[in-house]
Structures are given as C-alpha cells and as structure tokens.
LUMGU-508006 format. One record per residue: residue number from 1; residue in three letters; x, y, z of N, C-alpha, C, O in turn. Coordinates in nm, 4 decimals. Layout:
<recs>
+-------+-------+----------+----------+----------+----------+----------+----------+----------+----------+----------+----------+----------+----------+
: zalum : marse :      n_X :      n_Y :      n_Z :     ca_X :     ca_Y :     ca_Z :      c_X :      c_Y :      c_Z :      o_X :      o_Y :      o_Z :
+-------+-------+----------+----------+----------+----------+----------+----------+----------+----------+----------+----------+----------+----------+
:   NUM :   ALA :        X :        Y :        Z :        X :        Y :        Z :        X :        Y :        Z :        X :        Y :        Z :
...
+-------+-------+----------+----------+----------+----------+----------+----------+----------+----------+----------+----------+----------+----------+
</recs>
This chain:
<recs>
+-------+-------+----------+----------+----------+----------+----------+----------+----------+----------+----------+----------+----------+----------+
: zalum : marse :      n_X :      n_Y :      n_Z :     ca_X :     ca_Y :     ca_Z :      c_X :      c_Y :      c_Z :      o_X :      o_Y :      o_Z :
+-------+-------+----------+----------+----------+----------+----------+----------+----------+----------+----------+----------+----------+----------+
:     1 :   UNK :   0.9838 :  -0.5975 :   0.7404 :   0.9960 :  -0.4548 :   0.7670 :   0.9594 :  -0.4253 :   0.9116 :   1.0412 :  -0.3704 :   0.9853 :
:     2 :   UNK :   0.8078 :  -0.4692 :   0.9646 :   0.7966 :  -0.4798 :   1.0915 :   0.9136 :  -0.4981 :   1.2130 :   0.9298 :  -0.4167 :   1.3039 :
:     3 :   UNK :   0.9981 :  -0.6335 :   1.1932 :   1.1023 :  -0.5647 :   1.3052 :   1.2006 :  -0.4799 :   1.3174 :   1.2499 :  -0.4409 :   1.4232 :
:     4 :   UNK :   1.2469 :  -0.4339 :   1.1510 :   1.3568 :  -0.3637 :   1.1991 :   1.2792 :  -0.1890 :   1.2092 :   1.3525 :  -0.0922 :   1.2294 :
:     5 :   UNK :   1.1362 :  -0.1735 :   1.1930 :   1.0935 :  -0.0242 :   1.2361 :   1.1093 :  -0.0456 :   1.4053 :   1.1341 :   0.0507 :   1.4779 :
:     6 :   UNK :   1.0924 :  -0.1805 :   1.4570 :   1.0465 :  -0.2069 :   1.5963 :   1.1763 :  -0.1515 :   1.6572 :   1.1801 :  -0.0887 :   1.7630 :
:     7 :   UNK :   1.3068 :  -0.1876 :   1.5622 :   1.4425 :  -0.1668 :   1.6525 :   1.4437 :  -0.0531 :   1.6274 :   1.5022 :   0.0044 :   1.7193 :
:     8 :   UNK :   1.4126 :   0.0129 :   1.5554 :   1.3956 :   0.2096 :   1.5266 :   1.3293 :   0.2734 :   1.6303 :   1.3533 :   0.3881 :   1.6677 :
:     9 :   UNK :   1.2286 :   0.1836 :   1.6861 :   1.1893 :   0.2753 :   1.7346 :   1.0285 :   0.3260 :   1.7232 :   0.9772 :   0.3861 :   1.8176 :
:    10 :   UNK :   0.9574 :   0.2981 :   1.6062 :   0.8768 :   0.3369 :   1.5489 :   0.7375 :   0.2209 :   1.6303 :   0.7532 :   0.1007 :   1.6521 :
:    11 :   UNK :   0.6317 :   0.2882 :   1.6560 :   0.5894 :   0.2714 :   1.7089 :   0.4042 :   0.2490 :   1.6707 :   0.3228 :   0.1659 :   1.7110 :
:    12 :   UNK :   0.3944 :   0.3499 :   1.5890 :   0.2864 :   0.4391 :   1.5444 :   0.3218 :   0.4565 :   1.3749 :   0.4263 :   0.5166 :   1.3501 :
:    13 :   UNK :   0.2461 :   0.4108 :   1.2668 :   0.2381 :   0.4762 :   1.1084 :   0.1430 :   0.5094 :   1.0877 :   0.0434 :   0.4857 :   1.1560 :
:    14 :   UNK :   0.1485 :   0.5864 :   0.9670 :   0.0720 :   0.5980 :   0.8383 :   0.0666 :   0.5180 :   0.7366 :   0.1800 :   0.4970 :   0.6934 :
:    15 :   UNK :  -0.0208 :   0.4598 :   0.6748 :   0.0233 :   0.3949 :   0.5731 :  -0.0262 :   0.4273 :   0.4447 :  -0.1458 :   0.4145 :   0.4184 :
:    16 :   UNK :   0.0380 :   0.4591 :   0.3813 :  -0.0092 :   0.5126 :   0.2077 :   0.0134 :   0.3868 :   0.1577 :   0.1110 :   0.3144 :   0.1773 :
:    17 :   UNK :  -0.1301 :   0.3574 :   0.0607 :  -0.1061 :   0.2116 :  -0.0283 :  -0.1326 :   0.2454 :  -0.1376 :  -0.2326 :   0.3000 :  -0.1840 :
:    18 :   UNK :  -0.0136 :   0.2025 :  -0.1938 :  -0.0605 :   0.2136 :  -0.3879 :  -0.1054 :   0.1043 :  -0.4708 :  -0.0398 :   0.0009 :  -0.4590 :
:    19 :   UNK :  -0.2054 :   0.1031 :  -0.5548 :  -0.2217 :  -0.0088 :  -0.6532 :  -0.3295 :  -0.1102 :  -0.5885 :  -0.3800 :  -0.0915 :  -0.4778 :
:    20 :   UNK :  -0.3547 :  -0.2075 :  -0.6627 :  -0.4724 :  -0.3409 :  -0.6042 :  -0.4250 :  -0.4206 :  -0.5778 :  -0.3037 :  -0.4010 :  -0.5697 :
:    21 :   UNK :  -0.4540 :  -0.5120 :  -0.5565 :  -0.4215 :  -0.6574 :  -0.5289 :  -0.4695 :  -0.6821 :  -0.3423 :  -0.5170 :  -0.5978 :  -0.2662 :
:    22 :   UNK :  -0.4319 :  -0.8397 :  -0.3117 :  -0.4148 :  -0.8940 :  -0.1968 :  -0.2976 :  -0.8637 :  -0.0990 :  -0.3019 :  -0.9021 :   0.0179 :
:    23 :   UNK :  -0.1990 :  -0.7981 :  -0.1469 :  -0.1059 :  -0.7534 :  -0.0669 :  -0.1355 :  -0.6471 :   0.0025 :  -0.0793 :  -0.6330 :   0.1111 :
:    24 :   UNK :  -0.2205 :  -0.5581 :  -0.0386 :  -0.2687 :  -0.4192 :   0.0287 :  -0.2714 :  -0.4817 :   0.1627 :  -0.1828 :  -0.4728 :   0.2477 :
:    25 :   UNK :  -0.3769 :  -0.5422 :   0.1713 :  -0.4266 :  -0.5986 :   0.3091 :  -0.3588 :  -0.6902 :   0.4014 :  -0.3820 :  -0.7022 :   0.5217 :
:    26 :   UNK :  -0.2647 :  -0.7590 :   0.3246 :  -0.1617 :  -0.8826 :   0.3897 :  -0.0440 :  -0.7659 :   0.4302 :   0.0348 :  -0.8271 :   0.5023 :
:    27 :   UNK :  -0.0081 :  -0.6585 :   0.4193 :   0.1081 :  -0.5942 :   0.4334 :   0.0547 :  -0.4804 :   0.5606 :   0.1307 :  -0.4561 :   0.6544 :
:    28 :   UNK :  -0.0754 :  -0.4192 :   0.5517 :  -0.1260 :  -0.3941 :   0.6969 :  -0.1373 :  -0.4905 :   0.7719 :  -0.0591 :  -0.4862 :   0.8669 :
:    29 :   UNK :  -0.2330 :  -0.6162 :   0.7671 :  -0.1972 :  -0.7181 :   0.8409 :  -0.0996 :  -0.7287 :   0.9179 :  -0.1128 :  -0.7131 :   1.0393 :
:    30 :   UNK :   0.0125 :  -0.7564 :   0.8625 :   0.1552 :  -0.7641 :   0.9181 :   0.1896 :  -0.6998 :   1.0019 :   0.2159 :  -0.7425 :   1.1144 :
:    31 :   UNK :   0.1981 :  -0.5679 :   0.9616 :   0.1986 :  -0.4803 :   1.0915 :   0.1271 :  -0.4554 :   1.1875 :   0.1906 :  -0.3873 :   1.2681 :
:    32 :   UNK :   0.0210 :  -0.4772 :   1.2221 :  -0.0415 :  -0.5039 :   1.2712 :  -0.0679 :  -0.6208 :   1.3704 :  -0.1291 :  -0.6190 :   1.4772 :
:    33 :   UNK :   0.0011 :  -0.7337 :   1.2996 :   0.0120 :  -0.8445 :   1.4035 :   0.1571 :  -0.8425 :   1.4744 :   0.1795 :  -0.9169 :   1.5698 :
:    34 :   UNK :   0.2670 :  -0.7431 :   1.4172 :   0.3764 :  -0.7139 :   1.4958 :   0.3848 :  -0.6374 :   1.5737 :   0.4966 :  -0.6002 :   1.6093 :
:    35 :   UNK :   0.2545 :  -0.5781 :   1.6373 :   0.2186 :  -0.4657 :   1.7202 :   0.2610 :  -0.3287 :   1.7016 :   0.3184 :  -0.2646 :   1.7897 :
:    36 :   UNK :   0.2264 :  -0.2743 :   1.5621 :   0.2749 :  -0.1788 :   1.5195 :   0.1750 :  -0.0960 :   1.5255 :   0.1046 :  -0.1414 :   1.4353 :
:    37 :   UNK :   0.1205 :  -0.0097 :   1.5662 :  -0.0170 :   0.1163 :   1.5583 :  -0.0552 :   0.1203 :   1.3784 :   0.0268 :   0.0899 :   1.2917 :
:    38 :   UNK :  -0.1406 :   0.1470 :   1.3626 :  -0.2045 :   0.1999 :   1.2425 :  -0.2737 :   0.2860 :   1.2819 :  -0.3736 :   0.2684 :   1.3517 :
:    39 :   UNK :  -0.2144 :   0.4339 :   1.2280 :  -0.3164 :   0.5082 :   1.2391 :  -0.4144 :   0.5877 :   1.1452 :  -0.5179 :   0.6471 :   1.1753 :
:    40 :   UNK :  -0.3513 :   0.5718 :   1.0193 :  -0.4640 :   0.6293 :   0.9145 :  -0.3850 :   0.5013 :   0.8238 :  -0.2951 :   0.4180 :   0.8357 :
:    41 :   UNK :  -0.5065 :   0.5600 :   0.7078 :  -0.4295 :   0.4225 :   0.5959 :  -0.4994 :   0.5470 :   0.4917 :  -0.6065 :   0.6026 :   0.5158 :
:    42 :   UNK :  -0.4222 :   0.5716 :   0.3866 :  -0.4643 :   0.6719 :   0.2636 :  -0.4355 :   0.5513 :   0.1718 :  -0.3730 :   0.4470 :   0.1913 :
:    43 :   UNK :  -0.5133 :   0.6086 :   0.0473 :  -0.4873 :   0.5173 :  -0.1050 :  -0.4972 :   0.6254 :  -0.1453 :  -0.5812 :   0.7154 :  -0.1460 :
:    44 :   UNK :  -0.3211 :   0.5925 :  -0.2079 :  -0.2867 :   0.6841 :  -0.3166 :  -0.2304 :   0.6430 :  -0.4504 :  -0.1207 :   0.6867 :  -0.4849 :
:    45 :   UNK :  -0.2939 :   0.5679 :  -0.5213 :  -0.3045 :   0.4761 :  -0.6537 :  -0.3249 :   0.6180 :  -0.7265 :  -0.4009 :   0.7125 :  -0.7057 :
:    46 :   UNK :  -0.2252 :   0.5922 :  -0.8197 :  -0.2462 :   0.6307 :  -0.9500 :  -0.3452 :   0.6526 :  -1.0212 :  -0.3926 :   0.5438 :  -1.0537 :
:    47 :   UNK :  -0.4161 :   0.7560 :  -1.0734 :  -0.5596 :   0.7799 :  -1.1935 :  -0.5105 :   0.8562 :  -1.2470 :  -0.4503 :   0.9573 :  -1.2110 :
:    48 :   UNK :  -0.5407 :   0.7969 :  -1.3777 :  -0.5529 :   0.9230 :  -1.5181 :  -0.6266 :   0.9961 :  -1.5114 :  -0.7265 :   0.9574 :  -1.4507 :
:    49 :   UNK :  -0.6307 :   1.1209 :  -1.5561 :  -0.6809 :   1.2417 :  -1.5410 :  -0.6977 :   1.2131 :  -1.7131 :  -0.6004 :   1.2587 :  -1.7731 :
:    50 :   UNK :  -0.7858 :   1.1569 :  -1.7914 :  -0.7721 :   1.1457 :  -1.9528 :  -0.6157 :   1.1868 :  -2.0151 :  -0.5838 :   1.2785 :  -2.0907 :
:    51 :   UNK :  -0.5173 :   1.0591 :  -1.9383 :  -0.3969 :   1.1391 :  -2.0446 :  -0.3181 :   1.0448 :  -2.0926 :  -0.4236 :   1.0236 :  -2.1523 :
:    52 :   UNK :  -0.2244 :   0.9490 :  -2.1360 :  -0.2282 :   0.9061 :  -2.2502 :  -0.3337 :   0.8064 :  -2.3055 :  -0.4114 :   0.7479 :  -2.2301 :
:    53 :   UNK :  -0.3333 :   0.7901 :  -2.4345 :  -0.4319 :   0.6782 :  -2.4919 :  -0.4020 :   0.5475 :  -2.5081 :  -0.3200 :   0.5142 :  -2.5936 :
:    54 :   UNK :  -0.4493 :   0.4783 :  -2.4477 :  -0.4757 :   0.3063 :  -2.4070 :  -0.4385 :   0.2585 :  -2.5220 :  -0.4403 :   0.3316 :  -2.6209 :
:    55 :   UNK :  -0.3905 :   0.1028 :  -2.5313 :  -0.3454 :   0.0379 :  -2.6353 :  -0.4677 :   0.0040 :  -2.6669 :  -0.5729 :   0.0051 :  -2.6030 :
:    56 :   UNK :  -0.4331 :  -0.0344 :  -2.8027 :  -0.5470 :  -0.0668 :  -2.8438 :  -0.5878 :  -0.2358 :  -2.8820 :  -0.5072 :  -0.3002 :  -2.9491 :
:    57 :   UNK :  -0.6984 :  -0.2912 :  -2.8412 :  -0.7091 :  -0.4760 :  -2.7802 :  -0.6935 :  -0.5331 :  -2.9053 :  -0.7371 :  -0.5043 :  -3.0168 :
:    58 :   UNK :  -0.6216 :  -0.6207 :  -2.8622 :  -0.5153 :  -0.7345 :  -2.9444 :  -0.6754 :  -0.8169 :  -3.0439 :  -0.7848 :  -0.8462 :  -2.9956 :
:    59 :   UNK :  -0.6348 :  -0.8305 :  -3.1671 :  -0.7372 :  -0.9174 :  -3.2267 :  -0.6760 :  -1.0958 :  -3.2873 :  -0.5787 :  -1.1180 :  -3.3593 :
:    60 :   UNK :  -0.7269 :  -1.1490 :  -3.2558 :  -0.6425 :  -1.2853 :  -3.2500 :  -0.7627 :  -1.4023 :  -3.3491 :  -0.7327 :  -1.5203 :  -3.3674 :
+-------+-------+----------+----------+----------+----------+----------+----------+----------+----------+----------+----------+----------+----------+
</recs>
C-alpha cells in the first residue's frame, strides 16, 4: 500500500486500527519505514455495548 499512496501523493496519515493481533503494529511499521508521516493512530475496534448473547462453551 505504501508505494502506491507514495505515487498519490500522500504524504502524511491517520491511521484508524481495528481489532488485535501483530499486524496492528507490522502495518504502521511499514509505513513508516516507507517514509510515510504518522500522525495520529486511533483504535477503533469494535465493543459491545451488552448486545447480543455469547455462545454458549462447548462441553466435550
């Protein structure tokens, strides 16, 4: 993704990250080592607000 924002033009982001894992950080990384600005980083993951009800754990 890094070079073709570079041929855009783009210079400077935002980055909104959704969800967990090791990619959060390997995907700023990236940009970052392609000389891309970071300028805020928001997490905007998903939370239930209590609304549907969870499966219920498997008994084996």
């Amino acid at each position: 993704i890094a070079p073709q924002a570079k041929e855009a033009g783009i210079k400077e982001v935002d980055v909104l990250v959704r969800g967990i894992g090791p990619a959060r950080e390997a995907a700023m990384r990236a940009l970052a080592a392609n000389g891309i600005q970071i300028v805020s980083i928001k997490d905007v993951t998903p939370v239930p607000h209590n609304g549907c009800r969870p499966k219920k754990p498997r008994r084996v």
